[in-house]
Backbone as CSV, one residue per row, in Angstrom:
resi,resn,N_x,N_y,N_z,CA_x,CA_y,CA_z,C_x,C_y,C_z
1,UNK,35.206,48.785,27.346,34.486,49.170,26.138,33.567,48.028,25.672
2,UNK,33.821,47.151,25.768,33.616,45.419,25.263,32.002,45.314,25.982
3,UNK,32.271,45.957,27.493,31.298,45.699,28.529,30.084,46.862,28.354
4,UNK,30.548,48.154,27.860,29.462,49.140,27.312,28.298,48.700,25.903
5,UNK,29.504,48.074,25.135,28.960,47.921,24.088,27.843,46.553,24.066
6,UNK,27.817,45.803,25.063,27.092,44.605,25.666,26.190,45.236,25.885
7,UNK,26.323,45.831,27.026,24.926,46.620,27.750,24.085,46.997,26.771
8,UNK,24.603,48.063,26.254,23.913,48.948,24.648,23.008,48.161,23.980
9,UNK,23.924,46.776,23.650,22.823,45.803,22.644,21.956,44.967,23.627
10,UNK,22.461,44.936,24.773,20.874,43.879,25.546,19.775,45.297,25.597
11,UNK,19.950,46.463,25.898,18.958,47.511,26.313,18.352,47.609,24.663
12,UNK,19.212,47.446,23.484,18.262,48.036,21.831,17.749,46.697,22.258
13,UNK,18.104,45.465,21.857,17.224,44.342,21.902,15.898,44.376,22.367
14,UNK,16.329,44.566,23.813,14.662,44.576,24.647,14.205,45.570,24.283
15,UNK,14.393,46.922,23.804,13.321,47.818,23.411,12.813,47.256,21.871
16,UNK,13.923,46.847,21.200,13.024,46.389,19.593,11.924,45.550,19.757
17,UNK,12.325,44.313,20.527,11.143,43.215,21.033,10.142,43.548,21.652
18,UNK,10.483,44.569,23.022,9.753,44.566,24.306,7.870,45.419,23.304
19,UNK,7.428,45.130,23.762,5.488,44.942,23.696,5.255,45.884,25.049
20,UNK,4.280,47.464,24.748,3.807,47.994,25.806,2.797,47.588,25.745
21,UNK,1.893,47.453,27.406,0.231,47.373,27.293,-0.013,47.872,27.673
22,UNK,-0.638,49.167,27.894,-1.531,49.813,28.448,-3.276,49.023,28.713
23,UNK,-3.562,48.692,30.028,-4.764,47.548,30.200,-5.444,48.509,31.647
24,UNK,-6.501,48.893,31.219,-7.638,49.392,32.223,-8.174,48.020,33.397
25,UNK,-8.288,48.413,33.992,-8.633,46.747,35.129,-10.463,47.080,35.237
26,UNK,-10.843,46.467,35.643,-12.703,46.375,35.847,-12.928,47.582,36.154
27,UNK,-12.133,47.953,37.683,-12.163,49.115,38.280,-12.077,49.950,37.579
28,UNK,-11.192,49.911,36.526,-10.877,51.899,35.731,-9.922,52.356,36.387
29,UNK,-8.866,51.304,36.853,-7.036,51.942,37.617,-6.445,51.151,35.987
30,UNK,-5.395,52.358,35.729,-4.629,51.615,34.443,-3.251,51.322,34.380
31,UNK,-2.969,50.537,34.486,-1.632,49.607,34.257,-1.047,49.084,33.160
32,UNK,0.411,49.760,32.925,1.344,49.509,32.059,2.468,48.390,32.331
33,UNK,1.732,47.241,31.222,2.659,46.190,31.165,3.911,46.183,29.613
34,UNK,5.396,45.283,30.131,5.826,45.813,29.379,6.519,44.489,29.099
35,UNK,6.463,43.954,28.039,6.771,42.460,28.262,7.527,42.244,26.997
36,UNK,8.382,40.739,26.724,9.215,40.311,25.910,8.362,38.936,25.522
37,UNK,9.538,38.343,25.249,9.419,36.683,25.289,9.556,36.180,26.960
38,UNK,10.342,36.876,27.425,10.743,36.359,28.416,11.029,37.289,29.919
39,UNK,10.650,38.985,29.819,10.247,39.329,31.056,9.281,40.349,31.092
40,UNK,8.643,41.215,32.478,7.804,41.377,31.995,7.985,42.535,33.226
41,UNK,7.450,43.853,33.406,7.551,44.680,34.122,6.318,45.832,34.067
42,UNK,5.660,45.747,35.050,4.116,46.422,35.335,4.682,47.675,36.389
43,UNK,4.845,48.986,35.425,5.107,50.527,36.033,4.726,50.478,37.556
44,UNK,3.395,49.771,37.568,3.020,50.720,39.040,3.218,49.185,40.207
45,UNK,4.351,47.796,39.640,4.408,47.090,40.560,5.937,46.877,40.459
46,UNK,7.315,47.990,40.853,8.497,47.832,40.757,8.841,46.585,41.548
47,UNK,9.587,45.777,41.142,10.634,45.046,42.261,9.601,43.877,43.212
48,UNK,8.420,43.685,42.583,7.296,42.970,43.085,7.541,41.220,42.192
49,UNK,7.381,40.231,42.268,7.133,38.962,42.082,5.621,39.361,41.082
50,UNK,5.443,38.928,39.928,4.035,39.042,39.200,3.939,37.887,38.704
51,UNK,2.518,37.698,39.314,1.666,36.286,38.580,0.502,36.722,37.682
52,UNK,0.481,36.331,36.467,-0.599,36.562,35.884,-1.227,35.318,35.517
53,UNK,-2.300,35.613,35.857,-3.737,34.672,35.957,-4.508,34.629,34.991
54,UNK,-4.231,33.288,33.871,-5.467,33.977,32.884,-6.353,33.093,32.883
55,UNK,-7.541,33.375,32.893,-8.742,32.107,33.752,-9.913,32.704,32.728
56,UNK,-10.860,31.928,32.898,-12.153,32.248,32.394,-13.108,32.381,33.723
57,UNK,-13.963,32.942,33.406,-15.164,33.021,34.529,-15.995,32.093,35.009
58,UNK,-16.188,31.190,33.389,-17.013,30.064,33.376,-16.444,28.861,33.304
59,UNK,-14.799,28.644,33.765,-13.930,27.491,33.962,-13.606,26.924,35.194
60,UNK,-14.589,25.474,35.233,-14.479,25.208,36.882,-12.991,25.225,37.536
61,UNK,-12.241,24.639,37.533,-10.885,24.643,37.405,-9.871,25.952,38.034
62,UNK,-10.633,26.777,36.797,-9.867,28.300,37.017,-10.582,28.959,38.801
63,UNK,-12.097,28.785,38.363,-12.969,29.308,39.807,-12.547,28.731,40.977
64,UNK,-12.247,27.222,41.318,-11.924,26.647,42.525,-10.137,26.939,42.939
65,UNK,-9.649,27.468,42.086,-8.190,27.763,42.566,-8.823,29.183,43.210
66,UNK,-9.818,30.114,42.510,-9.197,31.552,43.203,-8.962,32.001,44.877
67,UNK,-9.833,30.847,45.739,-9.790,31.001,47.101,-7.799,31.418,47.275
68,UNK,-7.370,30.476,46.933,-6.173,30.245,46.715,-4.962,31.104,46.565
69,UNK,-6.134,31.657,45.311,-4.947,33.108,44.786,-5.206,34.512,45.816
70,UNK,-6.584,34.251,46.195,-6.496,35.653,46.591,-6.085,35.437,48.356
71,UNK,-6.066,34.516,49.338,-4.999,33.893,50.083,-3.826,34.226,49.604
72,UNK,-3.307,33.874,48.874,-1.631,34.261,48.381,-1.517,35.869,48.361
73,UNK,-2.211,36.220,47.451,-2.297,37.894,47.424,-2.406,38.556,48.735
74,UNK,-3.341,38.025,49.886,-3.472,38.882,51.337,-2.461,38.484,51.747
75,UNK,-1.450,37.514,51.691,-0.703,36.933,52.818,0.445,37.500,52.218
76,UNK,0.731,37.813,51.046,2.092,38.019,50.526,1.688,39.622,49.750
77,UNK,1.462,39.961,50.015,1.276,41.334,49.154,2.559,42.322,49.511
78,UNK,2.673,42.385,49.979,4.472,43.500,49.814,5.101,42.596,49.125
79,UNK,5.260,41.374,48.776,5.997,41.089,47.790,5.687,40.519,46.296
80,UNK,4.324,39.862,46.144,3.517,39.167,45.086,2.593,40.295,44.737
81,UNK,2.467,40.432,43.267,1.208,40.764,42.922,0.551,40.002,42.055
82,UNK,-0.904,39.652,41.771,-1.374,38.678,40.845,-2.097,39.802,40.081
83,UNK,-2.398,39.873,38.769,-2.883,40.067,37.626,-3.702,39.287,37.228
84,UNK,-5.443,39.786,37.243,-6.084,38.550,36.639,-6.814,38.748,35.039
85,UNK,-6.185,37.812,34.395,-6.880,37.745,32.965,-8.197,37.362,32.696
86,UNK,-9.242,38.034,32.129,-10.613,37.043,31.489,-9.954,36.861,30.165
87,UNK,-10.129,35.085,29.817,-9.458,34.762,28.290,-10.369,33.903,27.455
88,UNK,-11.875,33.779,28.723,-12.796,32.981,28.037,-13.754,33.753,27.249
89,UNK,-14.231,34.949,28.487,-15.300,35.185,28.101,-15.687,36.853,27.683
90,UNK,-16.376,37.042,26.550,-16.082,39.044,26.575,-17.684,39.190,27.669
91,UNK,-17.382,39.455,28.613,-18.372,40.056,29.232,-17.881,41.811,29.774
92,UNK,-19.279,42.242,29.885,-18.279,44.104,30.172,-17.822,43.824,31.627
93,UNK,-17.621,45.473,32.274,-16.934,45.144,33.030,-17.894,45.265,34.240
94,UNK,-19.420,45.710,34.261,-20.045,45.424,35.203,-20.259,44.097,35.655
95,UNK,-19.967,43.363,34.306,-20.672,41.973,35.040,-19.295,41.037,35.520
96,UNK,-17.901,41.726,35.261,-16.824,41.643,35.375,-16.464,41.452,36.945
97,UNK,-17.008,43.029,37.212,-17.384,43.177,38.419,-17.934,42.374,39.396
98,UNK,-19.443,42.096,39.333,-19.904,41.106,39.957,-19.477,39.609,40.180
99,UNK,-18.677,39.162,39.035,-17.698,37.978,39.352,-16.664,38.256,40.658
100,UNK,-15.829,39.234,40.297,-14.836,39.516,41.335,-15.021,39.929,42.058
101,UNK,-16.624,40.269,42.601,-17.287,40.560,44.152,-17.366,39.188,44.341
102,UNK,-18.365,38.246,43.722,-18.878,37.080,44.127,-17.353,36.249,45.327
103,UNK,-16.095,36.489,43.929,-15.126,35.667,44.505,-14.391,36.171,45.209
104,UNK,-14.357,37.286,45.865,-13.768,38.202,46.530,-12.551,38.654,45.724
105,UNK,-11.965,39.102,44.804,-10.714,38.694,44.292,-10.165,40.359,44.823
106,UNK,-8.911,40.081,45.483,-8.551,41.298,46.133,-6.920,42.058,44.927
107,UNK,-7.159,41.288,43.988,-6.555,41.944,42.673,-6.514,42.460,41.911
108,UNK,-5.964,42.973,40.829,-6.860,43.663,39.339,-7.083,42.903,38.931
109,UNK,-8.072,42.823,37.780,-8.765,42.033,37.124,-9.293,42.678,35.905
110,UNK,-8.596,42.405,34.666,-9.345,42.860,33.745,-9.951,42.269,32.401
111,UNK,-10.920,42.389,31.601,-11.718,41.675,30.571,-10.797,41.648,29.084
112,UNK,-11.316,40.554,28.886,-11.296,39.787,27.479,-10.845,40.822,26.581
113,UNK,-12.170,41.916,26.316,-11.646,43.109,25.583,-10.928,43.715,25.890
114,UNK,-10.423,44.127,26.946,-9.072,45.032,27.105,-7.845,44.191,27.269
115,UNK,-7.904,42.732,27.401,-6.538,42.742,27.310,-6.401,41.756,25.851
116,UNK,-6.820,41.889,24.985,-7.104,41.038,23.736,-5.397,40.673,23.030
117,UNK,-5.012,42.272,22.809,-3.579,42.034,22.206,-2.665,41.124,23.220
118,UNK,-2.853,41.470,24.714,-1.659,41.206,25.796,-2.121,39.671,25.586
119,UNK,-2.928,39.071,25.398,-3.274,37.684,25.074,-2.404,36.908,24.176
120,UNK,-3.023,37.436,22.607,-2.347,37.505,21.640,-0.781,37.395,21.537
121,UNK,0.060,38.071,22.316,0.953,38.407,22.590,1.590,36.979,22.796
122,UNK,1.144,36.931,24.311,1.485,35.882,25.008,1.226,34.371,24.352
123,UNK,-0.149,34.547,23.576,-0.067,33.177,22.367,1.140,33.048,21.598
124,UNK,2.004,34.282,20.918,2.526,33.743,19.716,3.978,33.680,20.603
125,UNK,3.993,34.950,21.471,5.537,35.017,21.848,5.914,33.760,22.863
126,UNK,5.205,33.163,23.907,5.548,32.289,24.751,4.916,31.319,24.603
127,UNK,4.470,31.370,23.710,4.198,29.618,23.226,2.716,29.330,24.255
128,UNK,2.249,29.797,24.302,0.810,28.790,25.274,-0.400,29.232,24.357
129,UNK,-1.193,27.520,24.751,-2.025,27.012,23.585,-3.085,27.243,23.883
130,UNK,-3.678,28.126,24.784,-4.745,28.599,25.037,-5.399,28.060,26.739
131,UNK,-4.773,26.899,26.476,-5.175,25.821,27.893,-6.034,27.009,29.188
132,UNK,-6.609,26.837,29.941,-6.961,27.551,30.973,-6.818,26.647,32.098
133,UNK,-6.778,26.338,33.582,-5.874,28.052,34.127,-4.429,27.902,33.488
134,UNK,-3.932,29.626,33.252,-2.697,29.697,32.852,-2.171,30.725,33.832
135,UNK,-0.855,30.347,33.826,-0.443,31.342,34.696,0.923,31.853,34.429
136,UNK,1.537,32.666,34.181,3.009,33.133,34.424,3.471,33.391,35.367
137,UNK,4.556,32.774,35.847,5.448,33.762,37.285,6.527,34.499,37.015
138,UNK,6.521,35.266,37.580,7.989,36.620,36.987,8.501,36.722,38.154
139,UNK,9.985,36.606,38.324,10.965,37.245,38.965,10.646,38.525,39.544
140,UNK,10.430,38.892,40.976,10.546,40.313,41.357,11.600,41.140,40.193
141,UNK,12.734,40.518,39.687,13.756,40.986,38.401,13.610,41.225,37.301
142,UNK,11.594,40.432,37.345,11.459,40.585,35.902,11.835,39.716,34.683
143,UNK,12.205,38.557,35.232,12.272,37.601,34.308,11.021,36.350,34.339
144,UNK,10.883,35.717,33.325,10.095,34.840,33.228,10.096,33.592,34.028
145,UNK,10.077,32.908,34.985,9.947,31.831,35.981,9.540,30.737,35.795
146,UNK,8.325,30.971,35.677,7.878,29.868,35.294,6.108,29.935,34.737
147,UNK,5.953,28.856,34.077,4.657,28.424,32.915,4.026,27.788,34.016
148,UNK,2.737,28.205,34.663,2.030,27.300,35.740,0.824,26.417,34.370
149,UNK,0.383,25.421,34.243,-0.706,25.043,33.906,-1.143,23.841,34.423
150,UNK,-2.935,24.179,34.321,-3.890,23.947,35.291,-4.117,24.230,36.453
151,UNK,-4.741,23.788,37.298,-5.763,24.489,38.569,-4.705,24.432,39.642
152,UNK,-4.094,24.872,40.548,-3.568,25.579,41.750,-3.587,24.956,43.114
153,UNK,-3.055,24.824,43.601,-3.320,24.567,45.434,-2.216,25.206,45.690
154,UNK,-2.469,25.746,47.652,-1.807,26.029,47.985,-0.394,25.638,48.018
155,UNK,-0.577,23.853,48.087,1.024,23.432,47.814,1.574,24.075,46.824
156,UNK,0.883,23.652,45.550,1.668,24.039,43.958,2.206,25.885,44.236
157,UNK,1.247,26.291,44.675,1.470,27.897,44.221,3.053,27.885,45.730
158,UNK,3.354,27.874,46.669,4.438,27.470,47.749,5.230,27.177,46.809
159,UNK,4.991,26.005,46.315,6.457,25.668,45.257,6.986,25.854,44.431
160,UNK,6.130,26.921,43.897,6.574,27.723,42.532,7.348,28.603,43.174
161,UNK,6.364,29.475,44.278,7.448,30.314,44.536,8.367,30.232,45.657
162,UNK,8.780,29.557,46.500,9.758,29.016,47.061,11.007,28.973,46.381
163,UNK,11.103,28.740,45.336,12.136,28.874,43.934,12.381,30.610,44.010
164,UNK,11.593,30.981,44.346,11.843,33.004,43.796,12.634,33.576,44.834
């Protein structure tokens, strides 16, 4: 009984806390994120490892990692998915577009304006100060992993998830 009544209150908890997003990507495919303080679960990526990427367009830093990310994404895709944030800049999504042709980015990717609250969110609930590149790693389980900040290499991104 002891062990029902546990369950009960971790499942009200995370629904009182848990934050839906509904976020359109450049493309116009829409994805439901569903996040806490501390995990985070995207409908159409079950049982997947999620990195979210929140970069600006016009941040050298953020631009010279993406070779990087989207390498990680071809090489690991049955198990990683990356999520990419614009957090610098509101541009629409044509010109959204043309960024993530330029850089090949073989991910979703969606703008400033559509993911404004999921930003927000992530400012007040997990503590990050805006810094760019930012990154979250989630547990294929859905838990929070780890806080990446600044720019990426193949080593760093290996050793984050080598841990998963």
């Amino acid at each position: 009984m002891l062990k029902k009544i546990f369950i009960i209150s971790i499942i009200f908890t995370y629904t009182l806390f848990a934050q839906e997003f509904k976020l359109k990507s450049i493309e116009g495919d829409l994805y439901t994120f569903n996040m806490t303080d501390s995990n985070l679960t995207i409908k159409e990526f079950p049982n997947k490892v999620i990195m979210i990427d929140f970069f600006s367009s016009t941040c050298p830093p953020c631009i010279k990692e993406l070779p990087e990310l989207t390498k990680l994404q071809e090489t690991f895709s049955e198990t990683i998915q990356i999520m990419g944030i614009e957090s610098g800049l509101k541009k629409d999504n044509a010109k959204m577009q043309k960024f993530a042709d330029k850089y090949n980015l073989n991910y979703p990717v969606f703008g400033l304006e559509e993911s404004g609250e999921l930003i927000q969110f992530v400012l007040n609930q997990i503590q990050w100060n805006g810094a760019l590149p930012y990154k979250l790693l989630y547990h294929s389980n859905g838990t929070l992993s780890y806080k990446l900040y600044g720019g990426m290499t193949w080593g760093k991104l290996m050793q984050a998830l080598g841990n998963l």
